[in-house]
Every structure is written in C-alpha cells, then in structure tokens.
C-alpha positions in Angstrom: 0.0 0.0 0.0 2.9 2.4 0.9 4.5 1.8 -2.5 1.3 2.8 -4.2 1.1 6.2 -2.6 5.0 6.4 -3.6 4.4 5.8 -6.7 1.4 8.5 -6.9 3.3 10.8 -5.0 6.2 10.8 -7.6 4.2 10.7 -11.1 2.4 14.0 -9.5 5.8 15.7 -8.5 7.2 15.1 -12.0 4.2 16.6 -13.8 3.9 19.6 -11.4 8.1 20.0 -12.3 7.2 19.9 -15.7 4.9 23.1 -15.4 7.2 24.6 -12.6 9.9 23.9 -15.2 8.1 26.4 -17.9 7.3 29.5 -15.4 10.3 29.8 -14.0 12.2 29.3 -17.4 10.1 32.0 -18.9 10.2 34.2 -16.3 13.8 34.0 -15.8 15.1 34.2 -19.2 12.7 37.4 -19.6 14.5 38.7 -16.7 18.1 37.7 -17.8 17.7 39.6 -20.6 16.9 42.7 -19.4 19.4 45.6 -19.0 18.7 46.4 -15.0 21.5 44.4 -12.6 18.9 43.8 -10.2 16.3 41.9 -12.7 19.6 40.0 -14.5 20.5 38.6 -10.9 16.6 37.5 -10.4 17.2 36.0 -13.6 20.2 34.2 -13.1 18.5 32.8 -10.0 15.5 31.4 -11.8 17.6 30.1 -14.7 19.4 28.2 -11.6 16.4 27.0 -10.4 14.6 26.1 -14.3 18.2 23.9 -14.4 18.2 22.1 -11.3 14.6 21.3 -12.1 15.5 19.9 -15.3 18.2 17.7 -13.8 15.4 16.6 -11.0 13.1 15.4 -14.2 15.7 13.4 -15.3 16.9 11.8 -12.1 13.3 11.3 -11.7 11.8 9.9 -15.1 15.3 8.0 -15.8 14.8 5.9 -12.3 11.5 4.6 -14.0 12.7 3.8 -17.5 15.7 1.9 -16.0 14.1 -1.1 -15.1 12.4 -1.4 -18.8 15.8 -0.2 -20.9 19.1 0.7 -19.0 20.4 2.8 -21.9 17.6 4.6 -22.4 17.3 5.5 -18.7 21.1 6.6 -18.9 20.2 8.8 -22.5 17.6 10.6 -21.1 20.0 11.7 -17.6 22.6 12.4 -19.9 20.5 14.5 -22.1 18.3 16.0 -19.2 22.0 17.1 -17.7 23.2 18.4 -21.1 20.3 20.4 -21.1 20.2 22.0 -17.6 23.8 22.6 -18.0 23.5 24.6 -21.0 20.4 26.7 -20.1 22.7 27.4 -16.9 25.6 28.6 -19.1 22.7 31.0 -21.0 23.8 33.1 -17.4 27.3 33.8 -18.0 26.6 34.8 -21.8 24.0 37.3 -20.1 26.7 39.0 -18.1 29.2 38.5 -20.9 31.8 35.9 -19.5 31.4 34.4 -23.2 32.0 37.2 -25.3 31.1 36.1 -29.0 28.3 33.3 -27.7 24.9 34.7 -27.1 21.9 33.0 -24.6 20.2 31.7 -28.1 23.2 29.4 -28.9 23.2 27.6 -25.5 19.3 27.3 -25.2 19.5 25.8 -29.0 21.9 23.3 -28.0 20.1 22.8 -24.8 17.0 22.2 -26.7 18.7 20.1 -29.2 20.0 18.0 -26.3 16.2 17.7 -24.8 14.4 16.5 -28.1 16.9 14.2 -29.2 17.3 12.5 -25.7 13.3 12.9 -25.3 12.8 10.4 -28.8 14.1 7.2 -26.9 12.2 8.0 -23.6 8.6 8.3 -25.5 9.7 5.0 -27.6 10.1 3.4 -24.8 6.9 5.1 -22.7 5.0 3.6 -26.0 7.0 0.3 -26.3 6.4 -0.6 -22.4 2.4 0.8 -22.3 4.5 3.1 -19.5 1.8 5.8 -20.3 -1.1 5.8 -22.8 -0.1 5.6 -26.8 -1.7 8.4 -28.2 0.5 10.0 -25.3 3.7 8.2 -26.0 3.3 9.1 -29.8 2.2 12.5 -29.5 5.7 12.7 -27.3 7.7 10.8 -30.5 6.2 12.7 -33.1 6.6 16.1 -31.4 10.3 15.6 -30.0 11.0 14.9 -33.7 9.7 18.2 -35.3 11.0 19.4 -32.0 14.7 18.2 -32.7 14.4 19.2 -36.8 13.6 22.6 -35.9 16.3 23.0 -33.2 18.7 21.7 -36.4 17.4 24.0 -38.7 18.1 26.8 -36.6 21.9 25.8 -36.1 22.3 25.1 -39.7 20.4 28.6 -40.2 17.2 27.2 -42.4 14.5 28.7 -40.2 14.4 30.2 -37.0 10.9 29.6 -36.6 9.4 28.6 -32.8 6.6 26.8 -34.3 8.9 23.5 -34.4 8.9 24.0 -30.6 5.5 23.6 -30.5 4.5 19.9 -30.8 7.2 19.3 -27.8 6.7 21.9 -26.0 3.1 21.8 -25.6 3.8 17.7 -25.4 5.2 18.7 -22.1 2.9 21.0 -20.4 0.2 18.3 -21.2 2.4 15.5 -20.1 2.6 17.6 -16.5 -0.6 18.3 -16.5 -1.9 14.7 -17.1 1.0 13.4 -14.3 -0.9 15.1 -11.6 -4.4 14.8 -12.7 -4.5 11.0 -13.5 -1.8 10.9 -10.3 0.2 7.7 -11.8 2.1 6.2 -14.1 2.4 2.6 -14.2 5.5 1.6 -13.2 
C-alpha cells in the first residue's frame, strides 16, 4: 500500500516539475535579458532554479525507465544534464563571461539535447504501455519536429518557434496529465 502512494506521489511531482519547469524558465530568461542588474541577478537565479529542475526530471523519469531499458534511462540523464547545464551557461553569456556566444546558442543546443534525448524516452513510454499511446506518440512525433527545428536553426534554415510547438506543448500536457490522473504505471 505504501509503495502505491509512492508511486502517486512521484508521477504528480514530475508533472507539477514539468509546469514549474516552464514558469520559472520564462520568467527567468525574460529577466536575464533585461538591461537592469537587479532583474539579470533575479534572472540568473530562476535560470538556476529552471536547471536544477531539469536535472530533477531526469533523475526522476530516468529511475522509472531503468528497469524497462538501461540505456535509455542513462540517454535521457545524460541529455536532461546536457540540457540544464546549457540553459545554466545561457547566465554567463547574459553578463558577458562568453564574449562572441549569445543565450540563443546555449538554449539551441540545450533544446537540441532535450528532443533528441526525449525520442528514446517516449519509444520506450509507448513500447512498455508506461503511459497511454496516443500519449507516448504525440511525445515521438513532437520531440522529432522538435529536434528538426532545433537543427534547422543551427544550420540557419529557419528560425521559426513553431517547431517548438509539438514538444513543448507535449510537455505541459504531459505535467498536466501526471498530476491529474496521479500515476504512471510503473
């Protein structure tokens, strides 16, 4: 009985990360990139926090996928790192520690990092019945578009957001359905 409520407990905490994950990103880069000290340190702060959530997700999600597919689980910490360490290094850009590398290059490669290491976890959410498929394949299809578009922009075919999309809002219903249906069947 007590691993049931565990296993509630921690499908809710991921989801509500998820949505923590995109306020405090948003609000921090918005104040990272302003031109007052005072709102660039706020900034810097949230961007700490948004990175040490990201890590958490990963710690968290990649103990569940490692008893269905070790590498997998180890793909998606890696890449959930990756991630969270770049969107941390967006600070030092901000205050100009790396002079010719702007905030969009690390949150590019960040979100590079996060679709590409987010394909294998949704394969494997569908593969295992881990969450429902629609879910799972919504996931697959838009970390793909997700992970094209975060290409195109390094390779300098389109800058457009609306590849971010499909992920993106794959995420904030992901959280949102974590802590409604409160599990995941692990």
């Amino acid at each position: 009985m007590h691993l049931f409520y565990f296993k509630i407990m921690k499908s809710s905490l991921i989801g509500i990360l998820f949505l923590v994950a995109f306020i405090v990103f948003g609000f921090g880069e918005y104040y990272l990139n302003s031109q007052w000290i005072s709102q660039k340190i706020i900034g810097s702060i949230l961007i700490t926090l948004n990175s040490i959530i990201v890590f958490a997700i990963g710690v968290l999600i990649s103990a569940i996928l490692i008893d269905y597919n070790k590498l997998v689980s180890r793909v998606y910490l890696v890449t959930r790192s990756i991630e969270a360490l770049f969107l941390f290094f967006m600070i030092f850009s901000s205050f100009g520690v790396f002079k010719n590398i702007g905030n969009q290059i690390f949150y590019n490669i960040a979100m590079l990092t996060l679709g590409l290491g987010s394909i294998p976890m949704c394969w494997l959410l569908w593969k295992n019945k881990i969450i429902p498929s629609w879910l799972s394949v919504w996931g697959l299809i838009g970390y793909t578009i997700f992970s094209i578009g975060s290409l195109f922009v390094f390779v300098e075919i389109s800058n457009n957001i609306l590849f971010l999309l499909p992920g993106g809002l794959w995420e904030l219903f992901f959280g949102f359905w974590l802590i409604i249906k409160n599990r995941i069947n692990v």
